[in-house]
Every structure is written in structure tokens, then in C-alpha cells.
C-alpha positions, -999 to +999 in steps of 0.1 A: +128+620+129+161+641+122+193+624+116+225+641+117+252+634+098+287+639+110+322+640+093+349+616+102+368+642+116+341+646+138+323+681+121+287+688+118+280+676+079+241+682+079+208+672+087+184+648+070+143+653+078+124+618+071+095+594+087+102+581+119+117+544+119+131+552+079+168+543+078+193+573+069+226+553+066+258+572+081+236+596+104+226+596+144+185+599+152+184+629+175+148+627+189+144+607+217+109+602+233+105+623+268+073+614+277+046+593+275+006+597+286+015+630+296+047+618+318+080+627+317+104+593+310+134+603+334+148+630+354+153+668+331+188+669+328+204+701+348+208+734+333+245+731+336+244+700+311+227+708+286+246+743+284+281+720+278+260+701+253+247+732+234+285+747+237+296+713+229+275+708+198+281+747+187+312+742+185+310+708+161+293+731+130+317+741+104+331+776+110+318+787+078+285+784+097+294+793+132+302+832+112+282+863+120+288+875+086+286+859+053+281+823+067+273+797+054+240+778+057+235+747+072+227+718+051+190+703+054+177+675+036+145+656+030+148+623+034+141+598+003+110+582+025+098+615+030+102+626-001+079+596-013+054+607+010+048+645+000+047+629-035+022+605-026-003+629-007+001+653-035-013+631-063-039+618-032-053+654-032-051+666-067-072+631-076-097+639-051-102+675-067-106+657-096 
């Protein structure tokens, strides 16, 4: 899952890569399931929507990160959970070499 995390003025503050059903506290999920067996859930949303969104959305980063020129990155982060993972199928491989 990615979770974004949003400022309480209402700006783009970063987003946080972890396991699916972990808890980030103060961020939103943003992957939703669209289909199932092959099966698309609903209706695809029109072109005209999801181009407000995007503009809608664009316009929530931090200008910093909006620039052309010397901007600044986004912030991405691995979730604790996550974190525990890699860390777990790391010494899960390096004990099998052994």
C-alpha cells in the first residue's frame, strides 16, 4: 500500500511505502482494488475527472516541488512494517547461503 500524508493546511507532506493492511497513522491509503477475477469493480471514471483530479492533486505538492528548476524532491518513505520485512528476508537469504 502507499499512504499519503497531508499537512493541515492541506499540502502534499509525503508518501509512506509499507505492507498492505499495516497502519501509518496521520496518512490516507491511496490504492484501491479495481478488479477482481479479472473484472473491473465499477464503471472507469471519465477522462474529464480524473484530469481535475490529476490538476487537483498537482496542484496540492509543495511548490518547491511543482519547480522545473532546482526543485525539490518529493519525500518517500518506507514504512516501519516494511522495513521489518526487507530485514527479515535479508537474514532468511544470507542463512540459507550459509
Amino acid at each position: 500500500q502507499v499512504w499519503r500524508r497531508i499537512n493541515p493546511d492541506g499540502e502534499l507532506a509525503g508518501d509512506v511505502i509499507g505492507r498492505a493492511g499495516e497502519d501509518v497513522p496521520d496518512a490516507e491509503p491511496l490504492l484501491e482494488c479495481v478488479m477482481s477475477a479479472g473484472r473491473r469493480l465499477g464503471a472507469p471514471a471519465p477522462l474529464a475527472v480524473l484530469r481535475d483530479r490529476c490538476l487537483t492533486e498537482r496542484a496540492r505538492l509543495p511548490p518547491a516541488v511543482r519547480r522545473i528548476r532546482d526543485f525539490d524532491d518529493y519525500p518517500v518513505t518506507i514504512s516501519p512494517g516494511l522495513e521489518r520485512l526487507q530485514e527479515d528476508t535479508r537474514r532468511a537469504v544470507m542463512g540459507a547461503r550459509e
